[in-house]
C-alpha positions as CSV (number, residue, x, y, z in Angstrom):
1,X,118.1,87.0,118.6
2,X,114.9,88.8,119.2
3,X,111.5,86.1,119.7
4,X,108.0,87.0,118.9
5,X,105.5,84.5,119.7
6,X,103.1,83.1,116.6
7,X,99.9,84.8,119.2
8,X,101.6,88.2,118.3
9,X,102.1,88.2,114.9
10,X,99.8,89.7,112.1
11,X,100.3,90.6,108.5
12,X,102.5,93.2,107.4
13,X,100.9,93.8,103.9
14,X,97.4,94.2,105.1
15,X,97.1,97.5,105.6
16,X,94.0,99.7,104.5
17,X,93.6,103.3,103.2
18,X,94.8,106.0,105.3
19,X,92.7,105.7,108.9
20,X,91.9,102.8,108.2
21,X,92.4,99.8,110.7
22,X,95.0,97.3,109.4
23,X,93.5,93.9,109.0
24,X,94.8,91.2,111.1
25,X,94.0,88.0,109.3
26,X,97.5,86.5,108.5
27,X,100.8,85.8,110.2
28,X,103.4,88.4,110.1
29,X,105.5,90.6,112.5
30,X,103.6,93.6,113.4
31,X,101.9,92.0,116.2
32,X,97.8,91.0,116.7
33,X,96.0,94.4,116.7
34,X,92.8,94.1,118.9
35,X,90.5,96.9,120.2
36,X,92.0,99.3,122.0
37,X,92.1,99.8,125.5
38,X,91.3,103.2,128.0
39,X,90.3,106.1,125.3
40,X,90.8,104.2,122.5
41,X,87.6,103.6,120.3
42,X,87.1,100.3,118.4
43,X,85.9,99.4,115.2
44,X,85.8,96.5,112.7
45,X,89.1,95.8,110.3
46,X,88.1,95.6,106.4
47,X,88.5,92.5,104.6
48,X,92.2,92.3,103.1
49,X,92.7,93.3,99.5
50,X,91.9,91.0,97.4
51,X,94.8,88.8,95.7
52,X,96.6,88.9,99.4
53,X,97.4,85.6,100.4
54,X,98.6,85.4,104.0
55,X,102.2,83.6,104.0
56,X,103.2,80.0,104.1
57,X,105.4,80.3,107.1
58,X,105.5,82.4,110.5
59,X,108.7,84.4,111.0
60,X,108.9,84.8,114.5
61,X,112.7,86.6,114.9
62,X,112.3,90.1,114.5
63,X,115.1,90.9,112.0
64,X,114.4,87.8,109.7
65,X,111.0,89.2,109.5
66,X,112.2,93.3,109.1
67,X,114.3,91.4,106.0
68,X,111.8,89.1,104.1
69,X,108.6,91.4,104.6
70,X,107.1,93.3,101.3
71,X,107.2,97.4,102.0
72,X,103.2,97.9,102.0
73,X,101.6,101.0,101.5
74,X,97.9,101.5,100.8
75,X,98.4,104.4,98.2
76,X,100.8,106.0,96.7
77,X,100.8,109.4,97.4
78,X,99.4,111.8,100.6
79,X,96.1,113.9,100.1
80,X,98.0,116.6,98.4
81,X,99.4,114.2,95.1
82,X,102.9,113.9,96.6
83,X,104.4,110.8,96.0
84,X,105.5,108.5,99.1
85,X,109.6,108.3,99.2
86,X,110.9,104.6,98.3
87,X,110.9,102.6,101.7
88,X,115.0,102.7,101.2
89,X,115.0,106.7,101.0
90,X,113.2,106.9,104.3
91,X,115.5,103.8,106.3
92,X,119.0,105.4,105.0
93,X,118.7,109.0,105.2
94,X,118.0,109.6,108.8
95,X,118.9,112.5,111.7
96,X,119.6,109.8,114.4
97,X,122.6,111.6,116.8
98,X,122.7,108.7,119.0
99,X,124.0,107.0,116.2
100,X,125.9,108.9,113.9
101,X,125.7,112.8,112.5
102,X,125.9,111.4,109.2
103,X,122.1,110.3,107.9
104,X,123.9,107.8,106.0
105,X,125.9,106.2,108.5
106,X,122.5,105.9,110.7
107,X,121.0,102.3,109.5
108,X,124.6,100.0,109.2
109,X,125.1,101.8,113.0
110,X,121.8,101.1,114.4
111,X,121.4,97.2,112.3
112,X,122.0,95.3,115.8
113,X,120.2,97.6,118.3
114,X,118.2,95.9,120.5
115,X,114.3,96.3,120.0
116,X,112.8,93.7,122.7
117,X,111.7,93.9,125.4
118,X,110.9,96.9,125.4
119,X,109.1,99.4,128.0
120,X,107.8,102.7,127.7
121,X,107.2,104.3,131.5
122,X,104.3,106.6,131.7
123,X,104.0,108.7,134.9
124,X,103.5,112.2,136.4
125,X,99.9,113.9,136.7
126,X,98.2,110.8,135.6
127,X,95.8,109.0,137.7
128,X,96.8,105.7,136.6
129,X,100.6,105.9,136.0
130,X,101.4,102.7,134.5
131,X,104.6,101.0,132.4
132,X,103.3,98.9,129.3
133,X,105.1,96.8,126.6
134,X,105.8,97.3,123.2
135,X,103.9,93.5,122.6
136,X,101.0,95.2,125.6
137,X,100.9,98.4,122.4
138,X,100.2,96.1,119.8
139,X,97.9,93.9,121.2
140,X,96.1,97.0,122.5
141,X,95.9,99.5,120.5
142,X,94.3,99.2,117.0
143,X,97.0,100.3,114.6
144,X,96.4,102.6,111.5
145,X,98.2,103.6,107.9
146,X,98.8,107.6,108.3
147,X,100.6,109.1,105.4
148,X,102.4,111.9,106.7
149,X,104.5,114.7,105.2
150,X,108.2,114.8,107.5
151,X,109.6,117.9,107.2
152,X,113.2,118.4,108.5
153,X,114.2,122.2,110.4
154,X,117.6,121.5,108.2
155,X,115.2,121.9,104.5
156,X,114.3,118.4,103.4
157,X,110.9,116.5,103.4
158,X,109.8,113.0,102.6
159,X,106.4,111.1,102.6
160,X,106.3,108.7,104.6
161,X,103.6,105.8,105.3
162,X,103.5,105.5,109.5
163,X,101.5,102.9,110.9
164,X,100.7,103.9,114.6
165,X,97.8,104.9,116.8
166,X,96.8,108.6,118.4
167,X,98.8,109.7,120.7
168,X,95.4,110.8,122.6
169,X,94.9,107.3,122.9
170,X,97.4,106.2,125.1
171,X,96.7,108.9,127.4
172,X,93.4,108.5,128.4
173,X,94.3,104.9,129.2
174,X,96.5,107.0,132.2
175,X,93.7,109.4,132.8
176,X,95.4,113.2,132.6
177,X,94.7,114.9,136.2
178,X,93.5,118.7,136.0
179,X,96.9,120.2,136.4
180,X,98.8,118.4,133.6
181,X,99.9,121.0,130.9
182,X,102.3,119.7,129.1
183,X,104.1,116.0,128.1
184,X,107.5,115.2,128.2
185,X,109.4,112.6,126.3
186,X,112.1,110.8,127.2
187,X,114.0,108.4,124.8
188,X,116.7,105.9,125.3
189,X,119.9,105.8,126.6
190,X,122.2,103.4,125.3
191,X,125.9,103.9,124.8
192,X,127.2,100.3,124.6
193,X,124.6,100.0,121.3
194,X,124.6,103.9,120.5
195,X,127.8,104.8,119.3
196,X,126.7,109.2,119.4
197,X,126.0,108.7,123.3
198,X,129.8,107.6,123.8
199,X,132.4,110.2,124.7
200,X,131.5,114.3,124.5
201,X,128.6,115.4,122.3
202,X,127.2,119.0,122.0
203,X,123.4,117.8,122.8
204,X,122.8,116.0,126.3
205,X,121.1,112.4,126.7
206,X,118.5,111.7,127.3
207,X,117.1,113.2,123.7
208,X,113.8,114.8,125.8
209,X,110.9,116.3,123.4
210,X,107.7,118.2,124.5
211,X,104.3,119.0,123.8
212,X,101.3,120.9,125.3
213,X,98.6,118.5,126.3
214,X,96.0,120.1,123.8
215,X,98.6,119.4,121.3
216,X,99.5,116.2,122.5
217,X,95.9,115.3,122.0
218,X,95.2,116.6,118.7
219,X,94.0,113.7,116.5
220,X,97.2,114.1,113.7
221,X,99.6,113.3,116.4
222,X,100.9,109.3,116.6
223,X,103.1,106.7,118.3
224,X,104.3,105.0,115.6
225,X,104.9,101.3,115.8
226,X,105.9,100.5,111.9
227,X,106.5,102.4,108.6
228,X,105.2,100.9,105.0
229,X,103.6,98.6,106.4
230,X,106.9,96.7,108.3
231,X,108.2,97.3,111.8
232,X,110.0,100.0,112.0
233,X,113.6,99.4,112.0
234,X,115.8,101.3,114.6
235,X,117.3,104.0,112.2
236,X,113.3,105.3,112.0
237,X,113.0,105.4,116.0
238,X,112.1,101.9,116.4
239,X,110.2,100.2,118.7
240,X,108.0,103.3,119.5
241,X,108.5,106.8,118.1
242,X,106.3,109.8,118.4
243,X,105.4,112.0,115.1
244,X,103.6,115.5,115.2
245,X,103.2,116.2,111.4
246,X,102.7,119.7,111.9
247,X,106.1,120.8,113.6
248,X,109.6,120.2,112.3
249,X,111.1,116.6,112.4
250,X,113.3,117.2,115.6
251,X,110.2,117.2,117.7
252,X,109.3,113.6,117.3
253,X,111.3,111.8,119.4
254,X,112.8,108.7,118.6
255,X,112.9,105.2,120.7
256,X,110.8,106.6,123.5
257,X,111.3,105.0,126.7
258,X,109.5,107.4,129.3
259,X,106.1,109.7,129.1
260,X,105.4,112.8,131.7
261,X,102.9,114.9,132.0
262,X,103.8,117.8,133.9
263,X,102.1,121.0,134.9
264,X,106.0,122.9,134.2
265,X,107.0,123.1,130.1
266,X,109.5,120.9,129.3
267,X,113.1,121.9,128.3
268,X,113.6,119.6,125.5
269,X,117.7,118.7,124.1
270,X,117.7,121.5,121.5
271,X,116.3,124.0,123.5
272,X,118.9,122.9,126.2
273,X,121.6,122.9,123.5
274,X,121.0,126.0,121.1
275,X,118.5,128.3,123.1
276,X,119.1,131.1,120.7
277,X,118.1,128.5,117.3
278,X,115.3,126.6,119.3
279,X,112.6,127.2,121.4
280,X,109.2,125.1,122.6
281,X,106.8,124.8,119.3
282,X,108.8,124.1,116.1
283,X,105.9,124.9,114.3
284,X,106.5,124.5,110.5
285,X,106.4,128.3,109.1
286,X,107.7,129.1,105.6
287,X,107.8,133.1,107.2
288,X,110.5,131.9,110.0
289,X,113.5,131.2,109.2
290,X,115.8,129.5,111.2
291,X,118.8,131.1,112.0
292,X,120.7,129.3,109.5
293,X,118.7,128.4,107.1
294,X,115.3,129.9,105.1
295,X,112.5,127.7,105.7
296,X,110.7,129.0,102.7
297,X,111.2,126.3,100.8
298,X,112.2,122.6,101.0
299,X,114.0,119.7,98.9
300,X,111.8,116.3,98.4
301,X,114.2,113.8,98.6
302,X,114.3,111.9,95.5
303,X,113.3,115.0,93.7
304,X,115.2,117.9,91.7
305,X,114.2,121.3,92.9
306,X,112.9,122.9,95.5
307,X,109.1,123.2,96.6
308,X,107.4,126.0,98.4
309,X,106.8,125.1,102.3
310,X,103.1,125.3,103.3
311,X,102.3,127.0,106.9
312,X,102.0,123.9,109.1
313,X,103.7,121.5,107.0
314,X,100.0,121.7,105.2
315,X,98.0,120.6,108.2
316,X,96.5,124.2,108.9
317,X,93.1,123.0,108.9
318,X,93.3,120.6,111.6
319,X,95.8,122.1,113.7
320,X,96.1,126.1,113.5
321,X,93.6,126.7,116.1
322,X,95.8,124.9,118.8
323,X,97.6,128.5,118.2
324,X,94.8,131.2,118.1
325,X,96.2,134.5,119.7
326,X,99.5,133.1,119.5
327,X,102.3,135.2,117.5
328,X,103.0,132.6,115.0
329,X,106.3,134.5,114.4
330,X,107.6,132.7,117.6
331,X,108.8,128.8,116.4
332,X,112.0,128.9,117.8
């Protein structure tokens, strides 16, 4: 069974209002969260809600503490009034091909995969290529609440809760060199606990993703570490998943294992596999469609109907001038 030590464990329930800094006064899986390191900026944690009493008992295996844990969120809706999907919509409806093509077969598949220890490799046109720990992440980088609209190339979207830390972050701590362009991610390979990698499938492994740096570096993009407040389990991507709100879902890569930065733009799986459906940006455009489906519209899961799908997945303010000059008819 998978060990945490007491020193790494901090409430899962304590989490403030969206960027916000979770508090760490208790004792409860997600890990002590203390300033962060490299380009990381620290600041003070609130004091807990009230009526929050930190638990009797320390969990220290992993998948006691994913079962006992309260799903925590700090509101109930994002910015826009959408409600946050129910924490079992968003673990048992996944796109997780390693697993299983079936978002319902996903979480009984993935139950038993192994989260620790876990490495992620960061390397290329860095000055200070380093590998770090998932335990060296959450001890060093201060962990926020980000509620996030997902929304799927296929037509679906939830709201989701993440708790993770900017992407930007992480790599200043490896200190970009002038030529780096672009950053490749790598996720793991697994077959003996990844039942999709096994035999033939029509999209290589490793499941690589890419961004441009400036993208990369945009403030709404996160690592995240948990979901609702609790680890995230491995049918979300756990230990350490990358989400770029602004772009369709199969850009955030799942269970990353290895960062590059590279001066070359990356060919990521899809790109590889379907070059005539996909290209580079996957940039959330109602006016697009894919070539199979409309992307005008969208089904909430857990909600009748369809709703109309906002240019950027609603995040135009913060993001559309990463594309100035750009023919925005070009997401594939």
């Amino acid at each position: 069974m998978i060990k945490i030590s007491p020193s790494e464990i901090t409430p899962e329930h304590m989490f403030l209002s969206r960027r916000k800094l979770m508090a760490a006064a208790g004792t409860l899986a997600m890990g002590t969260a203390l300033a962060a390191c490299g380009g990381g900026g620290a600041s003070s944690a609130e004091p807990a809600p009230e009526g929050v009493a930190a638990p009797s008992t320390v969990i220290t295996d992993l998948p006691e503490a994913l079962a006992h844990a309260e799903a925590y969120a700090s509101q109930t809706t994002d910015e826009l009034g959408g409600a946050l999907n129910r924490y079992e919509q968003i673990t048992n409806y996944n796109n997780f091909y390693e697993f299983s093509m079936e978002k319902e077969a996903v979480a009984p598949l993935s139950k038993d995969f192994t989260l620790l220890p876990w490495n992620i490799e960061i390397t290329g046109m860095v000055n200070k290529p380093q590998t770090i720990s998932y335990e060296d992440i959450l001890k060093n980088f201060l962990q926020e609440e980000r509620i996030y609209r997902l929304r799927c190339v296929e037509g679906w979207s939830m709201v989701i809760p993440w708790v993770g830390f900017p992407v930007g972050d992480l790599l200043k701590l490896v200190e970009p060199t002038a030529e780096a362009k672009f950053v490749q991610f790598t996720t793991i390979v697994r077959p003996e606990e990844m039942p999709g990698q096994q035999g033939r499938s029509f999209i290589e492994y490793p499941y690589i993703e890419g961004l441009r740096l400036d993208e990369a570096m945009n403030p709404l993009a996160i690592f995240a570490t948990g979901m609702y407040g609790k680890p995230l389990v491995p049918a979300n991507g756990a230990p350490f998943r990358l989400i770029v709100p602004w772009k369709y879902g199969f850009k955030s890569g799942k269970s990353i294992v290895k960062i590059e930065l590279t001066d070359t733009m990356p060919v990521s799986t899809w790109m590889k596999a379907a070059s005539n459906e996909y290209g580079f940006y996957g940039n959330v455009n109602p006016a697009v469609s894919h070539p199979r489906w409309s992307q005008s519209t969208e089904r909430r899961i857990g909600e009748n109907g369809r709703r109309d799908t906002l240019p950027f997945n609603g995040y135009a303010d913060e993001v559309a001038y990463l594309y100035e000059g750009m023919d925005l008819q070009e997401n594939f």
